[in-house]
C-alpha positions as CSV (number, residue, x, y, z in Angstrom):
1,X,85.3,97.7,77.5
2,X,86.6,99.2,80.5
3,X,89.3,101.3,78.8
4,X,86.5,103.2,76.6
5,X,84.8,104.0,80.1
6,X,88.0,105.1,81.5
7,X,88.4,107.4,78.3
8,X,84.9,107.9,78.1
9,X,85.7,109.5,81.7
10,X,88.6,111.4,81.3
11,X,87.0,113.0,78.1
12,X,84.2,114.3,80.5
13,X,86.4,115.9,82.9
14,X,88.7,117.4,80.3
15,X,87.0,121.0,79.5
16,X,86.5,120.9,75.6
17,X,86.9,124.3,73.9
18,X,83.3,125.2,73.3
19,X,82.5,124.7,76.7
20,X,84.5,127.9,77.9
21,X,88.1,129.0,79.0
22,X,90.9,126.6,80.8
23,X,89.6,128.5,84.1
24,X,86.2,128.0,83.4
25,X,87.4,123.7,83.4
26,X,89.3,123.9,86.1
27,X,86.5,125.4,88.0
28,X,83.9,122.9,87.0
29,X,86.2,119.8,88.0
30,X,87.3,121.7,90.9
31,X,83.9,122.6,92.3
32,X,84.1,123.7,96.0
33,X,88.1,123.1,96.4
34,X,88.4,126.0,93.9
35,X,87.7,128.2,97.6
36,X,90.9,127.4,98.2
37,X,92.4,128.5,94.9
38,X,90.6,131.7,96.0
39,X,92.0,131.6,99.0
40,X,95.7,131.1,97.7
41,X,95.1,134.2,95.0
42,X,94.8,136.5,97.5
43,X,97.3,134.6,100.2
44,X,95.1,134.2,102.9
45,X,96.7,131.4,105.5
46,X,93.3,130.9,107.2
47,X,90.8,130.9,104.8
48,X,93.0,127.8,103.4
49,X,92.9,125.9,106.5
50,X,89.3,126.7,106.9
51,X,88.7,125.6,103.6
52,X,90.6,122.4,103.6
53,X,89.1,121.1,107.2
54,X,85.7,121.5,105.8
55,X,87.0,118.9,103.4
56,X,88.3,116.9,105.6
57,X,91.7,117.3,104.3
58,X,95.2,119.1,105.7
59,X,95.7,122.2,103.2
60,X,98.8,120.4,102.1
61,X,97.3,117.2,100.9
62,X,93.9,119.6,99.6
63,X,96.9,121.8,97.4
64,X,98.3,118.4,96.1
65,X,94.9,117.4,95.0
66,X,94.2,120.8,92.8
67,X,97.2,120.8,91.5
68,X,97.0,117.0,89.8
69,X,93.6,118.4,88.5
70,X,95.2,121.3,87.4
71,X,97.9,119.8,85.5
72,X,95.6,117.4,84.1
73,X,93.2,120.2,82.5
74,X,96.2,122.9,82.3
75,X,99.3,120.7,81.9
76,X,100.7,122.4,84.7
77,X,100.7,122.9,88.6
78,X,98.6,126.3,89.8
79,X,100.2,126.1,93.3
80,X,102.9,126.4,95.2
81,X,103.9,126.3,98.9
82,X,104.8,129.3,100.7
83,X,105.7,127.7,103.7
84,X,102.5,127.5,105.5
85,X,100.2,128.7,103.0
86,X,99.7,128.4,99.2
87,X,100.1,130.9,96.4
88,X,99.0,131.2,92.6
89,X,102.5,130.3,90.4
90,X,103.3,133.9,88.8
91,X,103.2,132.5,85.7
92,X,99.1,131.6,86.1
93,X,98.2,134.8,88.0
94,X,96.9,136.5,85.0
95,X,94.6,134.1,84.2
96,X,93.2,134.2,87.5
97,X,93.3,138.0,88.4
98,X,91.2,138.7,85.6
99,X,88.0,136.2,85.7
């Protein structure tokens, strides 16, 4: 019984493909922590850390926690550490330079 809840969940947060794009999941099951996604598509250090302390969280720990959802919608990470700030993988730019 508690497995079929658990699949039951992961179902939900999967986006299915009538219910829009892979970016279109990924913002729904991000919510407000896709700001920072945002934030790391254009590079900007601050509005990270801004982001992140209004969750509560280091950016560090905030980037490790999209890119588990990430790779759970998109099978693959979305970020990656610049060395004090995030940036969009080249390989996913595309996708969201042109939402």
């Amino acid at each position: 019984m508690a497995d079929d809840r658990k699949q039951e969940k992961i179902a939900e947060q999967k986006p299915q493909e009538s219910e829009g794009t892979l970016l279109d999941g990924l913002k729904r099951a991000l919510g407000e922590k896709y700001d920072f996604v945002e934030a790391a598509l254009s590079g900007n250090a601050s509005k990270q850390a801004l982001t992140a302390a209004g969750l509560g969280l280091l950016s560090d720990a905030l980037a490790d926690e999209i890119n588990d959802i990430a790779a759970e919608i998109m099978g693959d990470i979305i970020l990656e550490d610049q060395g004090g700030y995030y940036t969009i993988i080249e390989d996913y730019r595309e996708i969201f330079e042109h939402e």
